[in-house]
Short mmCIF file of the C-alpha atoms (twelve columns), coordinates in Angstrom:
data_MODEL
# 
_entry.id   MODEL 
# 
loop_
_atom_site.group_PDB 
_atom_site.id 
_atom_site.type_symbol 
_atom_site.label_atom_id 
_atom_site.label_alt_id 
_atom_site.label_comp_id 
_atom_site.label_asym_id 
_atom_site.label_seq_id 
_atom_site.Cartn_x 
_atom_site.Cartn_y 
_atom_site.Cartn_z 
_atom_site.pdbx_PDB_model_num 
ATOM 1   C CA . UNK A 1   -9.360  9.658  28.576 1 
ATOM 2   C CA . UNK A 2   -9.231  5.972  28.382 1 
ATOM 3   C CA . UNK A 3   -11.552 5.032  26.356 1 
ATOM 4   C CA . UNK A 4   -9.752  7.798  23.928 1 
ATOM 5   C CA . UNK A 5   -6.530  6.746  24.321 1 
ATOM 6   C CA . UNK A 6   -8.087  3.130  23.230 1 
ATOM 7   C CA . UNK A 7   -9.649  4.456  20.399 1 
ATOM 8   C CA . UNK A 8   -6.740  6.482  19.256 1 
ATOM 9   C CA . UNK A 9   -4.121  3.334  19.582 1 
ATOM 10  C CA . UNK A 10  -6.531  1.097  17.935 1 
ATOM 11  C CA . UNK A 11  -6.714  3.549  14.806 1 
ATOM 12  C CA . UNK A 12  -3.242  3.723  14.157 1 
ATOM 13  C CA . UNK A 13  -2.830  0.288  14.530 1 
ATOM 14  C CA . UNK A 14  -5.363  -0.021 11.754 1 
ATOM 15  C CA . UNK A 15  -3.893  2.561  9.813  1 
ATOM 16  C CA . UNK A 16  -0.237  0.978  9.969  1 
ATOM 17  C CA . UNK A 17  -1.606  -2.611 9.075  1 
ATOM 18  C CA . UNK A 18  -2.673  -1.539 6.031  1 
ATOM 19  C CA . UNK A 19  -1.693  0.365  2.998  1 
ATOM 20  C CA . UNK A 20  -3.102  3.147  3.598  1 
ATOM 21  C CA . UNK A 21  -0.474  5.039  5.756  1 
ATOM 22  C CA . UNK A 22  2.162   4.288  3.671  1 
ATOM 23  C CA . UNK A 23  0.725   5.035  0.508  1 
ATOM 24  C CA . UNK A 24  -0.530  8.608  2.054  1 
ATOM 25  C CA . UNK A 25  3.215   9.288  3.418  1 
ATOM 26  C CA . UNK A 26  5.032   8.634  0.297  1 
ATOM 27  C CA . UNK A 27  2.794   10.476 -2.271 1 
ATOM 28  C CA . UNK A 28  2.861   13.422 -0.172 1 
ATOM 29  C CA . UNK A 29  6.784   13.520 0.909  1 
ATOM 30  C CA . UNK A 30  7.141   12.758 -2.596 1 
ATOM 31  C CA . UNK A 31  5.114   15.832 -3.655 1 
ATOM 32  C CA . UNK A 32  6.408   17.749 -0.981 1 
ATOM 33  C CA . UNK A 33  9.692   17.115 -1.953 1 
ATOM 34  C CA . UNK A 34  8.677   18.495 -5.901 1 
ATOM 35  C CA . UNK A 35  6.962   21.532 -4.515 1 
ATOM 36  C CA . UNK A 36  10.668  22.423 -2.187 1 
ATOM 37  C CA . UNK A 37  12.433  21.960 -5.689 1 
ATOM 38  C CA . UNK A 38  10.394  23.732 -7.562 1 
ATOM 39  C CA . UNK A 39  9.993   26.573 -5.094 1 
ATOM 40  C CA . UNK A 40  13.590  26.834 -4.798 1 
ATOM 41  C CA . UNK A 41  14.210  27.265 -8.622 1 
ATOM 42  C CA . UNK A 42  11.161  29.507 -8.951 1 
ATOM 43  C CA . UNK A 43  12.104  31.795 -6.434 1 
ATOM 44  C CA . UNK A 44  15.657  31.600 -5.585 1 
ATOM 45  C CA . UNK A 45  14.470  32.358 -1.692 1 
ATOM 46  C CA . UNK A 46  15.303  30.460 1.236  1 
ATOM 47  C CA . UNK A 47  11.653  29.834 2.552  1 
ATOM 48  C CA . UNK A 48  9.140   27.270 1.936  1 
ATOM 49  C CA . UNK A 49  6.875   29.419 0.768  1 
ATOM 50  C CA . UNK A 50  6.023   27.872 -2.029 1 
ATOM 51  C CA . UNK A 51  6.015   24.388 -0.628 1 
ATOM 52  C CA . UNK A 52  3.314   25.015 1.803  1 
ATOM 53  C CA . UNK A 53  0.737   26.367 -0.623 1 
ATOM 54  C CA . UNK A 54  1.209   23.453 -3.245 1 
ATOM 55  C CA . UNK A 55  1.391   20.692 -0.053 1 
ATOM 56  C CA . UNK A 56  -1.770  22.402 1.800  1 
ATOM 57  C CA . UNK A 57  -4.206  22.487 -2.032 1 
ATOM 58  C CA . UNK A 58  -2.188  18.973 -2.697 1 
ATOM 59  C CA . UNK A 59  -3.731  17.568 0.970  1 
ATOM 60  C CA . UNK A 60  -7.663  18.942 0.006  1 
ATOM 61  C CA . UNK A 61  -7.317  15.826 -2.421 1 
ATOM 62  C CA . UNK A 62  -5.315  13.470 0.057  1 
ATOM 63  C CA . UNK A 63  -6.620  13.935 3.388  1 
ATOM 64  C CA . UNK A 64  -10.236 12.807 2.448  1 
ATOM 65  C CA . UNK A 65  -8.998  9.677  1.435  1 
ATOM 66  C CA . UNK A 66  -6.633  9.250  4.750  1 
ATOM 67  C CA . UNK A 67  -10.755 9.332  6.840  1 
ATOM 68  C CA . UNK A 68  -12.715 8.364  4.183  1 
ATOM 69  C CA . UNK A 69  -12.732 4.261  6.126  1 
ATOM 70  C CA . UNK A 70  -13.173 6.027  9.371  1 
ATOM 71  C CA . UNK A 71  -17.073 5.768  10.086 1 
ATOM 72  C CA . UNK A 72  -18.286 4.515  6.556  1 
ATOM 73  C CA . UNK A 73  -16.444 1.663  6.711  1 
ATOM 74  C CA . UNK A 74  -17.586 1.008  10.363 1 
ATOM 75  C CA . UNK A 75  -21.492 1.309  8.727  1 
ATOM 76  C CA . UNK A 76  -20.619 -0.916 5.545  1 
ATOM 77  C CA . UNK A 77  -19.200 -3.700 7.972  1 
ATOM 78  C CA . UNK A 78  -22.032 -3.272 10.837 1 
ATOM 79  C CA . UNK A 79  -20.058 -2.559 13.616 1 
ATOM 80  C CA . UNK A 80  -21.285 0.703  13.873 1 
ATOM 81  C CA . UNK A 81  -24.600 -0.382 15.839 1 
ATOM 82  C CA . UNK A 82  -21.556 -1.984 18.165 1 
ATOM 83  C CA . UNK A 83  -19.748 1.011  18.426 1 
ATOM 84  C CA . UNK A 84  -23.098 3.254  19.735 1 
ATOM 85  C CA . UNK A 85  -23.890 0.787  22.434 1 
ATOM 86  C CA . UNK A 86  -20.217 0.772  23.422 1 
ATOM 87  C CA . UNK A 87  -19.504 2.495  26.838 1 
ATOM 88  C CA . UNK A 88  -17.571 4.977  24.653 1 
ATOM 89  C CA . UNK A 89  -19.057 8.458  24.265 1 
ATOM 90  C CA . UNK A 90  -19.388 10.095 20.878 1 
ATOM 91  C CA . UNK A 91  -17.210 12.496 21.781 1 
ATOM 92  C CA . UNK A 92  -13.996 10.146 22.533 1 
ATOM 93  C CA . UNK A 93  -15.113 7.723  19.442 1 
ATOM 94  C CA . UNK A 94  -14.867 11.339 16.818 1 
ATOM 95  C CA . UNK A 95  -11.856 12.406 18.812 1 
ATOM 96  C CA . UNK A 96  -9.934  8.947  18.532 1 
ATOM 97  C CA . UNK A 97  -10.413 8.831  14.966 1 
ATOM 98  C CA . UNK A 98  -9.289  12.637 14.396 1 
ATOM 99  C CA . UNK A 99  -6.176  12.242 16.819 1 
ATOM 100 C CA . UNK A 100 -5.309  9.631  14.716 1 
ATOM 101 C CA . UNK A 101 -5.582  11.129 10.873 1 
ATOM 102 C CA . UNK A 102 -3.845  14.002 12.706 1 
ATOM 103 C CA . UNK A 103 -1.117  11.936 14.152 1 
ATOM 104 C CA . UNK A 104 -0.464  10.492 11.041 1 
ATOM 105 C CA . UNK A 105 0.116   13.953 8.933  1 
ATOM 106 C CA . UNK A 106 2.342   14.970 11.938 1 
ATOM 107 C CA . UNK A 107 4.419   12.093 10.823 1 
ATOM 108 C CA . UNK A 108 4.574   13.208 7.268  1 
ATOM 109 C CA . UNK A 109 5.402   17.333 8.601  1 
ATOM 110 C CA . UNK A 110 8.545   15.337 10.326 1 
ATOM 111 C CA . UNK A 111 9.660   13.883 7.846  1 
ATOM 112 C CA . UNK A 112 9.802   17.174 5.751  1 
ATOM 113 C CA . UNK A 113 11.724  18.061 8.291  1 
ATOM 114 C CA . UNK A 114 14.571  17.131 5.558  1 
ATOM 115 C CA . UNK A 115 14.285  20.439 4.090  1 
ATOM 116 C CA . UNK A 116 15.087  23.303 6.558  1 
ATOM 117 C CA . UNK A 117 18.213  21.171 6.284  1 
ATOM 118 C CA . UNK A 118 18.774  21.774 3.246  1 
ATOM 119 C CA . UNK A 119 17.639  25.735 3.665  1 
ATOM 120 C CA . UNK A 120 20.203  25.934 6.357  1 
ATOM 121 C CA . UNK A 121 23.349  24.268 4.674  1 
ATOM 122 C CA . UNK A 122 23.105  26.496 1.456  1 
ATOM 123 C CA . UNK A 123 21.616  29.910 2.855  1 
ATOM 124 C CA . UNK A 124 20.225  31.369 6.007  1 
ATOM 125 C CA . UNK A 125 16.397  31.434 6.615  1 
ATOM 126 C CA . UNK A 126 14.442  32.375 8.480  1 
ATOM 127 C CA . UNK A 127 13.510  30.095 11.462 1 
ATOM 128 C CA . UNK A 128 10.841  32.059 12.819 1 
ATOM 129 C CA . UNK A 129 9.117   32.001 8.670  1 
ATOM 130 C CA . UNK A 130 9.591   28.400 8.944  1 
ATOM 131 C CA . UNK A 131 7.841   28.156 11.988 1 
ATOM 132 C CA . UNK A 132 4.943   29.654 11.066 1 
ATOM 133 C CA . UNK A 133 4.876   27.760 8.154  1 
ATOM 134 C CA . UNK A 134 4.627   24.529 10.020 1 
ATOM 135 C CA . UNK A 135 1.693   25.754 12.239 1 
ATOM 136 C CA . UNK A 136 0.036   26.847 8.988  1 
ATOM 137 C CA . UNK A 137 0.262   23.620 7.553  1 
ATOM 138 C CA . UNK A 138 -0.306  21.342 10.743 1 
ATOM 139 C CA . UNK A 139 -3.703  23.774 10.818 1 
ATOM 140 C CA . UNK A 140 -4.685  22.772 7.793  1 
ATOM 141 C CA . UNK A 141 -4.144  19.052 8.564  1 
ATOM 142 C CA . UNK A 142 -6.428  19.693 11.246 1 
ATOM 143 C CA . UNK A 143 -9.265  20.806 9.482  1 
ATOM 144 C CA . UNK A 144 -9.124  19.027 6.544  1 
ATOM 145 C CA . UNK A 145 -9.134  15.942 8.841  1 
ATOM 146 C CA . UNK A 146 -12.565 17.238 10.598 1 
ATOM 147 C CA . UNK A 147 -14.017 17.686 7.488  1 
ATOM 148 C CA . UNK A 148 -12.904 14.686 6.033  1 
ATOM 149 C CA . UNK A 149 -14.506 12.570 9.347  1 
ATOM 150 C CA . UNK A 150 -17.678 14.849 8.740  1 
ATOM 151 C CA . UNK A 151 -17.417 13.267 4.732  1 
ATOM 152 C CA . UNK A 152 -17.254 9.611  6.306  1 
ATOM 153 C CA . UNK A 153 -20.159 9.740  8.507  1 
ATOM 154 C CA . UNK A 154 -22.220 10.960 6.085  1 
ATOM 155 C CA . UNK A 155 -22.057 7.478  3.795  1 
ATOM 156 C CA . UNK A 156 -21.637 3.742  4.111  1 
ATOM 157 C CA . UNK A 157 -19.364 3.848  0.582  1 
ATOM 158 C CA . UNK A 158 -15.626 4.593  1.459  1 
ATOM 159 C CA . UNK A 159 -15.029 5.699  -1.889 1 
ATOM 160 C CA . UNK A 160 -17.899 8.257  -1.585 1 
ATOM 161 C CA . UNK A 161 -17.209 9.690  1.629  1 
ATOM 162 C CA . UNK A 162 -13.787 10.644 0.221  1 
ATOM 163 C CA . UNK A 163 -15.338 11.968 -2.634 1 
ATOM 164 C CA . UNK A 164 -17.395 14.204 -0.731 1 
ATOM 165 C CA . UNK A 165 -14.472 15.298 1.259  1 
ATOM 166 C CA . UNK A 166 -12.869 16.792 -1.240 1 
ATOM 167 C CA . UNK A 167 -15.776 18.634 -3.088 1 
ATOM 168 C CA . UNK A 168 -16.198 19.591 0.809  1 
ATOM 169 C CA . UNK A 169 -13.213 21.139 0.904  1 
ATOM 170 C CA . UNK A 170 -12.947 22.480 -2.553 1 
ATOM 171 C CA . UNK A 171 -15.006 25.750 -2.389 1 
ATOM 172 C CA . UNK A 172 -12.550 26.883 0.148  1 
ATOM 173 C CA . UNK A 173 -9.892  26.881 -2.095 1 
ATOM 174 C CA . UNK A 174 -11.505 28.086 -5.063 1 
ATOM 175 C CA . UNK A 175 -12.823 31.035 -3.901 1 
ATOM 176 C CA . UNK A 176 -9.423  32.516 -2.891 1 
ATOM 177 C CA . UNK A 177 -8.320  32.676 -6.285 1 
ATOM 178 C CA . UNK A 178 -11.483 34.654 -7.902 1 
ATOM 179 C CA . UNK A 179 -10.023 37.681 -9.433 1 
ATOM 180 C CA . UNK A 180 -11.352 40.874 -7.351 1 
ATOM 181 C CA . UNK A 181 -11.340 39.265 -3.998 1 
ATOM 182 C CA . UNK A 182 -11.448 41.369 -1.047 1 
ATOM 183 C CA . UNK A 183 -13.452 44.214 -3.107 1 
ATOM 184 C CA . UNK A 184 -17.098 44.664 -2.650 1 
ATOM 185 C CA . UNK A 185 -20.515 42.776 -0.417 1 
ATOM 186 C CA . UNK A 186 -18.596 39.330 -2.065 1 
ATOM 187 C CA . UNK A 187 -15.369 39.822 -2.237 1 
ATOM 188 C CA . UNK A 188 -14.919 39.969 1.941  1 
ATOM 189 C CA . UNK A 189 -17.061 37.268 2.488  1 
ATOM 190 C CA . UNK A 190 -15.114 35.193 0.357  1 
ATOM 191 C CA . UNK A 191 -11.848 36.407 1.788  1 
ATOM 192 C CA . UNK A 192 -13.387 35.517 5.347  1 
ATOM 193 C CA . UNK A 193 -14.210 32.281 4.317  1 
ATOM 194 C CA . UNK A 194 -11.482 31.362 1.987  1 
ATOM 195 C CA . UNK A 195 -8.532  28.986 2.699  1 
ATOM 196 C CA . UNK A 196 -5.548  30.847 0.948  1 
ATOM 197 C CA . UNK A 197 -6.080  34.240 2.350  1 
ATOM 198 C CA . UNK A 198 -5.726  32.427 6.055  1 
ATOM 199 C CA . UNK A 199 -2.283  30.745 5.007  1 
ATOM 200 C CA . UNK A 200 -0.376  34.011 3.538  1 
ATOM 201 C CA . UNK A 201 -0.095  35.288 6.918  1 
ATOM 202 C CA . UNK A 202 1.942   31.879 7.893  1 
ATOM 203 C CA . UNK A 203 3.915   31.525 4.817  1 
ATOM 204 C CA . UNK A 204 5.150   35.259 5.821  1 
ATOM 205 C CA . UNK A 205 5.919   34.618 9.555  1 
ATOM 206 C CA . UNK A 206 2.827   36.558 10.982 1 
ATOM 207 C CA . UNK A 207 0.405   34.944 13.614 1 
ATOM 208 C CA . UNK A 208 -3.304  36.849 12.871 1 
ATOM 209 C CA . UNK A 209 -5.842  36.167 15.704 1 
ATOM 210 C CA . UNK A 210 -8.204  36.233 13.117 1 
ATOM 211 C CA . UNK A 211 -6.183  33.273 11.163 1 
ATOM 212 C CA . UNK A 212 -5.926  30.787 14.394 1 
ATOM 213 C CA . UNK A 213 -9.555  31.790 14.866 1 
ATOM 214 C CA . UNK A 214 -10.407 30.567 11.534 1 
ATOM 215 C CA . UNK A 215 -8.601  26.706 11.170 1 
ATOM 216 C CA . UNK A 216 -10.325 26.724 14.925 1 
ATOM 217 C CA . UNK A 217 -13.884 27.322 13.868 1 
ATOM 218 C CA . UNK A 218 -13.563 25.286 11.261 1 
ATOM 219 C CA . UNK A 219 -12.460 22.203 13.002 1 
ATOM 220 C CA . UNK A 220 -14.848 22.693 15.784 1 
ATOM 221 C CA . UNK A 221 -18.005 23.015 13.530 1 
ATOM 222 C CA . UNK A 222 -17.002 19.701 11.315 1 
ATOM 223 C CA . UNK A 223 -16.574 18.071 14.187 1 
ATOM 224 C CA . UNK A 224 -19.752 19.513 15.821 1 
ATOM 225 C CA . UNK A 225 -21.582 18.489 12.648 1 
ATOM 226 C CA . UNK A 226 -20.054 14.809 12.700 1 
ATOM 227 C CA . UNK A 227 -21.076 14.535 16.136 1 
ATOM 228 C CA . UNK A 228 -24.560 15.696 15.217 1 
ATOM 229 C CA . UNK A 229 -24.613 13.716 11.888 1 
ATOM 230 C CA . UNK A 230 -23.580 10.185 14.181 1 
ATOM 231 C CA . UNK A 231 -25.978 11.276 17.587 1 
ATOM 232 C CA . UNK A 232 -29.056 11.120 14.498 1 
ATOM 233 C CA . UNK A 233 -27.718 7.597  13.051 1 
ATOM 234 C CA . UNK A 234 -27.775 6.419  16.996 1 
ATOM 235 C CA . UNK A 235 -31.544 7.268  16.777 1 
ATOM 236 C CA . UNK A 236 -33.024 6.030  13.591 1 
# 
């Protein structure tokens, strides 16, 4: 747990040192902010319904670049050789550098914080909606930030491994909004494996099994495959 919690601190330090935090916080609390107004006027309903599907497709494109420096960075500057004969074990050195991206998108959920406030001075919603809101879109942080580490091992180029986060992640999108789904041999499997389908539930105040299960696999397997991906770099 030490050697995580060194990781972890040494992470955000990097993270706040640069421009990279801040530049991630205010483009999405500004676009978070749009996607409340716009909600509001669209719908007229007290919910953030409509925020948390824009801010969750919005953070397929963000969230790669928040880990894109993580381990291709560590390659194009050579410390990574210094990193794998480090008492650290893979598993702390992946979980440091996830804790951290996560850390900093729990940061950015606060600080949307501003609109329940808002919700609550002019109507009456729903806590319990909003609530499940939140975990819907603190899950997706989650495993956008696994996949996005996964993207970073795979390359030396910063710029690339953020690329390939996002055309990672951008199947999972897409294929919830082909016309038909749920019918048919292709239409369940891409419901099962789909992104949007696994949100509704949140955005309407209902926690599936089958929805936790989901944002859990998924982290667990990008993380499984960035610790596989780094244990065959240790070897070559």
């Amino acid at each position: 747990m030490k050697v995580l919690w060194a990781i972890y601190r040494k992470e955000m330090r990097i993270y706040f040192v640069s421009p990279l935090a801040y530049a991630f916080l205010v483009v999405a609390l500004f676009l978070s902010g749009l996607f409340f107004y716009l909600g509001i006027e669209e719908t007229g309903e007290a919910s953030l319904r409509v925020m948390m599907g824009n801010l969750a497709v919005t953070l397929i494109f963000l969230l790669p670049i928040l880990t894109m420096r993580h381990f291709a960075e560590e390659q194009k500057q050579g410390t990574f050789e210094l990193l794998m004969t480090s008492p650290a074990s893979m598993s702390s050195l992946i979980l440091g550098k996830w804790l951290a991206s996560l850390s900093l998108c729990v940061i950015m959920l606060f600080g949307t914080l501003l609109f329940p406030t808002i919700l609550a001075y002019y109507g009456s919603p729903d806590w319990g909606i909003i609530a499940t809101t939140y975990l819907g879109l603190f899950l997706c942080c989650a495993a956008f930030c696994a996949a996005g580490l996964f993207a970073s091992s795979l390359t030396d180029d910063s710029v690339a491994a953020g690329m390939s986060g996002v055309l990672i992640l951008l199947p999972f999108w897409i294929v919830g909004n082909f016309d038909g789904l749920g019918e048919g041999f292709w239409g369940r499997l891409f419901e099962k494996i789909a992104l949007l389908p696994h949100l509704r539930g949140f955005s309407k105040g209902i926690l599936d099994t089958a929805d936790l299960a989901w944002f859990a696999g998924f982290v667990v397997i990008f993380l499984f495959l960035t610790y596989r991906k780094l244990e065959s770099r240790r070897w070559r």
